[in-house]
C-alpha positions as CSV (number, residue, x, y, z in Angstrom):
1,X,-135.9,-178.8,195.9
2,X,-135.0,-175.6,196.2
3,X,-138.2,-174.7,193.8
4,X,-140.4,-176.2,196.8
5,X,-138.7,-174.0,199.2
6,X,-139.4,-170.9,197.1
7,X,-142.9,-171.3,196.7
8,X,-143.2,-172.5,200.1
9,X,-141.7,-169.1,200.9
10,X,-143.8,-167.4,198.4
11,X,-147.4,-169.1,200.2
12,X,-146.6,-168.0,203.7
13,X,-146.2,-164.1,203.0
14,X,-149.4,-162.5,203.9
15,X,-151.1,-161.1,200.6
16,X,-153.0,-158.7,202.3
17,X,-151.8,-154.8,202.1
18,X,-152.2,-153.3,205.0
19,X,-154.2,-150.1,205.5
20,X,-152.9,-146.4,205.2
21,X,-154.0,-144.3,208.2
22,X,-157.1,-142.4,207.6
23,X,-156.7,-138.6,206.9
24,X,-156.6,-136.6,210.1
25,X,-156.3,-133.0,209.0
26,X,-159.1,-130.5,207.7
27,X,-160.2,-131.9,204.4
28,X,-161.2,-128.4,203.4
29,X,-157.7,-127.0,203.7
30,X,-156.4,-130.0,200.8
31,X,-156.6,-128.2,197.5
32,X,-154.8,-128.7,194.1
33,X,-152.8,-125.3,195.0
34,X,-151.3,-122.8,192.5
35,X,-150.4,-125.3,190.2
36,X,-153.6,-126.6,189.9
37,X,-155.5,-123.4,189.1
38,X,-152.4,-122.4,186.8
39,X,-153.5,-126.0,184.7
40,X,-157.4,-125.2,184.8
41,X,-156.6,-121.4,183.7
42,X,-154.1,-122.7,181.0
43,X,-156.7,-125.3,179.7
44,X,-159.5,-122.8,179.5
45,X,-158.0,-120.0,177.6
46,X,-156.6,-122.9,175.4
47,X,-160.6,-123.8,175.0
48,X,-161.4,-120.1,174.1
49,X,-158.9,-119.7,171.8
50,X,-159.6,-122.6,169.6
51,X,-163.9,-121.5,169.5
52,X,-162.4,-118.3,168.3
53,X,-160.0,-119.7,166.0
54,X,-162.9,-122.3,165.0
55,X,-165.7,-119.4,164.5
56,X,-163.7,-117.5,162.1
57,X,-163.0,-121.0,159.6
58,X,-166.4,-121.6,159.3
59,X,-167.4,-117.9,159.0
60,X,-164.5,-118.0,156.2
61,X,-165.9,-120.6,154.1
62,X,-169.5,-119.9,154.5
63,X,-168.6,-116.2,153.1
64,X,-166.2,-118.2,150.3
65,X,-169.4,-120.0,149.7
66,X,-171.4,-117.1,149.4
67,X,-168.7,-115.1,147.1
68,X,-168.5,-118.3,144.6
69,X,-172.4,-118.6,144.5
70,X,-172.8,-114.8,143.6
71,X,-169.9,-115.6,140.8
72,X,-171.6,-118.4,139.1
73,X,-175.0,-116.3,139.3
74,X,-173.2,-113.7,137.2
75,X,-171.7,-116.2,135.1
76,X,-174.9,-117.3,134.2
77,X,-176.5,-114.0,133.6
78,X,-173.9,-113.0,131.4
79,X,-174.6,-115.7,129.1
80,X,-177.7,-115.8,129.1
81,X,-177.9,-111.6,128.2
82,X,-175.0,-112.8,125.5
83,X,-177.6,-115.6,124.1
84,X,-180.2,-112.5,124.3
85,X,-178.6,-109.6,122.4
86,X,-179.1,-109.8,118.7
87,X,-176.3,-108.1,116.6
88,X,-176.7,-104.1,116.0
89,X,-178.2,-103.8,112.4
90,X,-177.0,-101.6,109.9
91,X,-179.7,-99.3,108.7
92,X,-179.2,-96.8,106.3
């Protein structure tokens, strides 16, 4: 019985929220304040510092890239001058 009661209870509250009062003051006077441009300025130097950070990894292995290519050309040229060279002869 005292299940009926409840839900009784439950189906006469009114479900409807009722309305917060509309704004009155200057909407251009509401602004995120210090705080806000402190988060903003904090975010974009965070942004700047990681393209920075992120330039100078790629510019890394690009030029690690370019050292390792210029090694295995001289690799390669020094064996192929060593399969070249024939043996000083002995003349006399």
């Amino acid at each position: 019985m005292e299940l009926g009661n409840t839900m009784r209870t439950l189906w006469t509250i009114d479900p409807t929220p009722t309305p917060m009062p509309a704004y009155e003051g200057d909407p251009n006077l509401v602004t995120p304040g210090v705080v806000g441009f402190a988060v903003t300025f904090l975010i974009a130097v965070v942004t700047v510092l990681l393209v920075i950070d992120m330039t100078r990894r790629i510019r890394r292995v690009r030029y690690r890239e370019e050292v390792r290519e210029q090694l295995v050309a001289e690799q390669e040229l020094a064996a192929n001058d060593g399969n070249k060279r024939t043996p000083p002869s002995n003349a006399s």
